[in-house]
C-alpha positions in Angstrom: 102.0 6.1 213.5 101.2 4.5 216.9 98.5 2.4 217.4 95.8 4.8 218.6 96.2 6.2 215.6 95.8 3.0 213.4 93.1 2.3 215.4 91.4 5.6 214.8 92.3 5.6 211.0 90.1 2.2 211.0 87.5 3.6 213.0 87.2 6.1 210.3 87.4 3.6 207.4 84.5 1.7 209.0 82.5 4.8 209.0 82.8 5.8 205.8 81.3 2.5 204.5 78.4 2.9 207.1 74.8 3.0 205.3 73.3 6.7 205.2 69.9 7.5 207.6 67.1 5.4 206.8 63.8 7.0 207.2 62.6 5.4 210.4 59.3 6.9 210.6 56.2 5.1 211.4 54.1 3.7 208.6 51.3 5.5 207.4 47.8 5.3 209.8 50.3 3.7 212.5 48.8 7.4 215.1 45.3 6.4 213.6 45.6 2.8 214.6 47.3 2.9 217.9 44.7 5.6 219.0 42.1 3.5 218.1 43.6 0.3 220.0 43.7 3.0 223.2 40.0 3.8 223.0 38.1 0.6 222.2 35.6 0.3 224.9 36.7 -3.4 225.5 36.0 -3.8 229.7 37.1 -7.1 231.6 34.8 -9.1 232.8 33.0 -7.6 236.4 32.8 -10.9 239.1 30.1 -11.8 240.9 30.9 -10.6 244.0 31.8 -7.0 242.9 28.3 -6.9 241.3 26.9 -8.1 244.6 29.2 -5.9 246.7 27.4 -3.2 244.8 23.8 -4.1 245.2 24.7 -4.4 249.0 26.1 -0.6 248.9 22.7 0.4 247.1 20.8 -1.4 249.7 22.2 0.4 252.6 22.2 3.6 251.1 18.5 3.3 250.7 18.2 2.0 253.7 19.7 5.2 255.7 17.5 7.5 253.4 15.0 5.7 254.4 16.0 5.7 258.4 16.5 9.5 258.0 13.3 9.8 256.6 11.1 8.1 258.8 12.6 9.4 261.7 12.9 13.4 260.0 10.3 15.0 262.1 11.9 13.9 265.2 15.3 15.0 264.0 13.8 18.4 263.2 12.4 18.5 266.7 15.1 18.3 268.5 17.4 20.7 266.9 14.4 23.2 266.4 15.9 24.9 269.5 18.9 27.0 270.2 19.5 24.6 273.2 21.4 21.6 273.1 19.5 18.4 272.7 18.3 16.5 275.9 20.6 13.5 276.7 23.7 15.6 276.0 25.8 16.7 279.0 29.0 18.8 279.3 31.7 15.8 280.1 33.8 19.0 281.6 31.5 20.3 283.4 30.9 16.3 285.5 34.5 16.0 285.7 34.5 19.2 287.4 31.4 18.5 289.6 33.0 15.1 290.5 36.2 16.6 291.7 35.3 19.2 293.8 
């Protein structure tokens, strides 16, 4: 025999003394417990400025509702025509007005 042969005569040796399959399943409730790791409602603490950063966002939006609402009538005015508002201009039409 040559010595691939030895060598795979050993390799089979070694194999047959091998331990059979363990059962390498998880332990019983291991799904159960590891789900309920995922879903606990734990939350990391918010900082101070985020909490701030918020109020300021709630400010301004109240704010503009408040801008919008006040001013509503006059809004409603001045799209209550087909026309286009006063104080808007064709840019196109001065350029051409400018060249010629």
């Amino acid at each position: 025999m040559n010595d691939h042969e030895k060598a795979w005569q050993r390799l089979v040796k070694a194999a047959r003394r091998a331990p059979g399959p363990t059962d390498d399943a998880a332990p019983f409730g291991f799904a159960t417990r590891v789900a309920a790791l995922a879903f606990e409602s734990q939350r990391p603490p918010v900082s101070a400025f985020a909490r701030l950063s918020l109020r300021a966002a709630l400010v301004a939006c109240l704010l503009a509702l408040a801008a919008v609402g006040v001013n509503y009538s006059a809004i409603r005015a001045a799209f209550a025509d087909d026309a286009a508002p006063a104080g808007i201009d064709d840019p196109v039409e001065e350029v051409v007005t400018i060249a010629s």
